[in-house]
N, C-alpha and C positions, 0 to 999 in steps of 0.2 A: 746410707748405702743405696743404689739404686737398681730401680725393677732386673737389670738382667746380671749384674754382679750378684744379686740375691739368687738366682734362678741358678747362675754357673757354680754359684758354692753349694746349692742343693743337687746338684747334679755330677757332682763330684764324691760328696758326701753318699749319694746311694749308690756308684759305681763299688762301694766295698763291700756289699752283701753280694752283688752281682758277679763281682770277680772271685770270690771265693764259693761261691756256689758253681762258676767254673772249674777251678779248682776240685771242688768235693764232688763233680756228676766226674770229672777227668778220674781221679782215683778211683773211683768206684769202677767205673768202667775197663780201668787196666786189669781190674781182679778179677774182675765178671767173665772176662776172656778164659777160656780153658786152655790146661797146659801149665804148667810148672817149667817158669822159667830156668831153673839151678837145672834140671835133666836139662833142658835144651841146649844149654850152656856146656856142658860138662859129658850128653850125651849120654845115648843108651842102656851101652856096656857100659855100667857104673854098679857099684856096693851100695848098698842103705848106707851104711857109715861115709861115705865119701860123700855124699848125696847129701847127708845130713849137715857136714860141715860146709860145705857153699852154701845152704839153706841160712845156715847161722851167720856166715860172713855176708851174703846176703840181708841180713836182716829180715827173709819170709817166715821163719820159726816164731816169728813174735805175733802178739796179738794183732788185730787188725786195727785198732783203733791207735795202738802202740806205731803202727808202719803211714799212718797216716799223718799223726804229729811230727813224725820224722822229714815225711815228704813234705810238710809244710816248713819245716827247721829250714828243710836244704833250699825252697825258695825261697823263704826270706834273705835268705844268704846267696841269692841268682845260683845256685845250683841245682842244672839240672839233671844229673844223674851222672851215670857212665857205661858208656858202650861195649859191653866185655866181648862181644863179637867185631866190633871195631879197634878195640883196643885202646880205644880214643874217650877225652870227656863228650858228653853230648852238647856243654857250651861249643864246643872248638867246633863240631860240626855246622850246630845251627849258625854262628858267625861265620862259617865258611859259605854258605848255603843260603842263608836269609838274603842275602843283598838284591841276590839273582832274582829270587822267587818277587821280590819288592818294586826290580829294578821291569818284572815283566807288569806286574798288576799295575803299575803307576802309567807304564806304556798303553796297558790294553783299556784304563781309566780315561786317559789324555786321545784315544779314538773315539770311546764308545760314548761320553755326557756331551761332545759338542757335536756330534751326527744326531745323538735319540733325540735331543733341543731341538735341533733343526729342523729334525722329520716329523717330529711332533706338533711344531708347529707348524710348520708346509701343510700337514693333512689336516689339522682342524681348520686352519686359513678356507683349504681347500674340499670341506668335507663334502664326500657322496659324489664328489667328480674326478675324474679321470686316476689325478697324482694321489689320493686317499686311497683309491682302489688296491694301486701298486703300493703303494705304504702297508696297506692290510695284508695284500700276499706277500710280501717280502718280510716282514713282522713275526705270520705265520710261519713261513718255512724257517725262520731263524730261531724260532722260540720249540719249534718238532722238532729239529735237525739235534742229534745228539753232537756234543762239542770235538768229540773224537772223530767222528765220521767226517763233519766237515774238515776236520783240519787235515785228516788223510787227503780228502779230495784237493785241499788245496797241496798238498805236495805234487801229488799225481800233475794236477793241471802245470803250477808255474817251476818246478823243479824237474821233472820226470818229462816231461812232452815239450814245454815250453821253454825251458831252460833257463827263465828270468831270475830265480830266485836260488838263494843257496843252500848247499846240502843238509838236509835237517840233522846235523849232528851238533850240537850246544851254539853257543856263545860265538864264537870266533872262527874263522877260518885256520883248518889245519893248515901247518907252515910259520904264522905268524906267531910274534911273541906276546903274548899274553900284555895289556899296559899295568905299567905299575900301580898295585895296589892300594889305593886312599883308603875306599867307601866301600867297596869290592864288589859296583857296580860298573860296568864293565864300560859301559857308552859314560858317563859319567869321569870315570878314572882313566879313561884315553883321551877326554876333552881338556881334563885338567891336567894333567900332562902333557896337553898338546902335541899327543900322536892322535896325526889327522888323518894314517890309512885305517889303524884299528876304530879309530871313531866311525868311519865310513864304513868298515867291514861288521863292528857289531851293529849299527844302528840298518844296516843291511840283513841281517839274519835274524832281528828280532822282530820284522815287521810282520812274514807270517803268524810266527803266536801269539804274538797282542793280536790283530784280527781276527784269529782263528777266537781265539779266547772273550774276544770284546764281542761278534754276532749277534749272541744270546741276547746280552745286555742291551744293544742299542737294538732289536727287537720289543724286549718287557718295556723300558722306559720310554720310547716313543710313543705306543699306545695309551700308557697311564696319563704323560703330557697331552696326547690329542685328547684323552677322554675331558681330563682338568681342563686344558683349555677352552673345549665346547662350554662345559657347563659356567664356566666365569664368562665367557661369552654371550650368553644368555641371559645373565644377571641384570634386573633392572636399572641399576648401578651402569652398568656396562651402556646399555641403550640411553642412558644419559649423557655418557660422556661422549660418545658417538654424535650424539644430537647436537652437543655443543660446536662441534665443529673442529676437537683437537685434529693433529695429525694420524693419520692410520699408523704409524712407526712408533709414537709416543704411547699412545692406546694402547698395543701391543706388548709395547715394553714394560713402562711402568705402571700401567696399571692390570693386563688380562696376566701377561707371564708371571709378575711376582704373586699374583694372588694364586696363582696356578700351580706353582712351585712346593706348597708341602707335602701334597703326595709322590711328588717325584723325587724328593728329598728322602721319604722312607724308601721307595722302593732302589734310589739308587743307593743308601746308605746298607740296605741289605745286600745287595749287588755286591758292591766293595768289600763286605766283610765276607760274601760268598767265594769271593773269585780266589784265595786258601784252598779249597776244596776245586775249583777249576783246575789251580796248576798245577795239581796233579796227575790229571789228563793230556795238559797240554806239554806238561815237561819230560812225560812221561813218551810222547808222541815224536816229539823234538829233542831227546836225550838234551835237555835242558838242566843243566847239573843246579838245581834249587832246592828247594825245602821236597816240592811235591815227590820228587825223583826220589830223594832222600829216603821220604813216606813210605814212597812206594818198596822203597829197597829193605828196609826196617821192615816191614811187612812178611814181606816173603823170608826176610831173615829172623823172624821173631823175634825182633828185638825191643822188647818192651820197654824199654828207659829212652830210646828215642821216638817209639812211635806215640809215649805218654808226654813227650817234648812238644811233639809237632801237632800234634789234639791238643794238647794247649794254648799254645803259642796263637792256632785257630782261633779257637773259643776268644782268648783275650783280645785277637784282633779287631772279633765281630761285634764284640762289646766296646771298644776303641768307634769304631767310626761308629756306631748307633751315638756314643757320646755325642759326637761332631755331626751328628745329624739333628740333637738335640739343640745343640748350640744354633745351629743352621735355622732352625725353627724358631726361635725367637729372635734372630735378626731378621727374619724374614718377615714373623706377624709379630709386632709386639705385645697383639695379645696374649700370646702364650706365655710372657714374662709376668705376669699377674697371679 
């Protein structure tokens, strides 16, 4: 068996204490919430006797430990509850709702790792002169600037004043037929369908919130790359290979960037499992009908079987790409496969 097939079966192997400790801070924390959901549900003007029978159909009359095996039953079995203010299971929402929220972070991923790359390296190429400078203030104001304020501005500016862009209301332009649903991602499922105005109208309207959403990001990871690549720069190794006479291109590439790349790996691997808790802002901003809208709507409706869904769903993401950040670490040094 060799070094990194041994490293991904150990790495696979300890994502089970990890995901179930998601799992058990997720349960705990739905409880911890005050409020009694069977009143919320059923409402004020209620009997203790009426009250007590939604408790018991509910399953809250049982012990705690009792409602926790249960919640554990119904994921093993992908059930994630049901939405008695919806009416609905909470599977049918989150696959109604998941593509969108998916279909934005993959957008605002595919902006924000080949700009922070780029600027990251421009400014340490360039550091302490002019374009480092503008790197730093433009870094800073992206990493202060809350994700809602700027996304407001941007409506204001290219929608409201400018007129370039389109009306923040979801996905698609009103009038148009929704494309048929594959993947039930919307640029995606009008591609493969080969509707080439919805292609063009959603790949149109998703641009401000992947941007808005991606700022932050290509802010934090530019500066983590410029700081990593100063110091591989520095390295006597470095002033070696310099010496020798390779190309500046080559130098750069394969030897300052890839050595440079693990802390930008953590920091973008946290990013990615962050941006769950972004789109909730951003969808929220852009009536973006996704998971975050969802949250946010579950929220004000009290509705604990989805909002215990989408805190889930969270948590296991962010544990998903830290994997794929692990993996990314040992193709990148093979040390770490030792």
């Amino acid at each position: 068996m060799n070094g990194f097939l041994k490293y991904f079966l150990f790495r696979i192997i300890s994502l089970i204490p990890t995901i179930f400790g998601v799992i058990t801070i997720t349960f705990i924390l739905s409880h911890i919430v005050p409020g009694n959901p069977a009143l919320i549900l059923i409402g004020p003007e209620v009997n203790a006797q009426e009250l007590k029978v939604l408790e018991a159909e509910l399953g809250l009359n049982k012990p705690l430990y009792i409602q926790f095996l249960i919640y554990i039953n119904m994921l093993l079995h992908f059930n994630l509850g049901y939405s008695y203010i919806l009416g609905r299971s909470v599977n049918y929402e989150i696959a109604a709702r998941f593509p969108a929220s998916f279909e934005l972070a993959i957008a605002s991923l595919t902006i924000s790792l080949p700009l922070a790359v780029a600027t990251g390296i421009y400014a340490a190429i360039r550091a302490n002169r002019a374009g480092d400078h503008v790197s730093r203030i433009m870094s800073l104001l992206g990493i202060s600037m809350p994700v809602f304020w700027i996304e407001i501005v941007m409506i204001l500016i290219f929608y409201t004043y400018l007129g370039v862009a389109p009306a923040p209301y979801g996905q698609i332009s009103q009038g148009l037929i929704h494309p048929t649903r594959i993947t039930g991602m919307m640029i995606l499922d009008s591609l493969l369908s080969l509707n080439f105005p919805d292609f063009a109208d959603t790949l149109w309207h998703i641009i401000l919130p992947a941007v808005g959403l991606s700022l932050a990001g290509i802010a934090t990871l530019s500066r983590v790359i410029r700081s990593s690549m100063l110091d591989v720069l520095n390295k006597d190794y470095m002033r070696t290979v310099f010496a020798i006479g390779l190309p500046r291109k080559v130098i750069m590439n394969k030897y300052a960037l890839r050595n440079a790349l693990l802390p930008a790996i953590t920091v973008a691997a946290i990013q990615a499992g962050a941006l769950m808790s972004g789109v909730v802002l951003t969808e929220s901003v852009f009536s973006w009908q996704g998971l975050g809208l969802y949250a946010v709507q579950a929220i004000y409706q009290l509705d604990y079987p989805s909002v215990m869904a989408v805190v889930l769903i969270s948590g296991l993401l962010f544990t998903i790409f830290n994997f794929i950040a692990d993996l990314l670490y040992a193709y990148v040094d093979p040390r770490v496969r030792l």
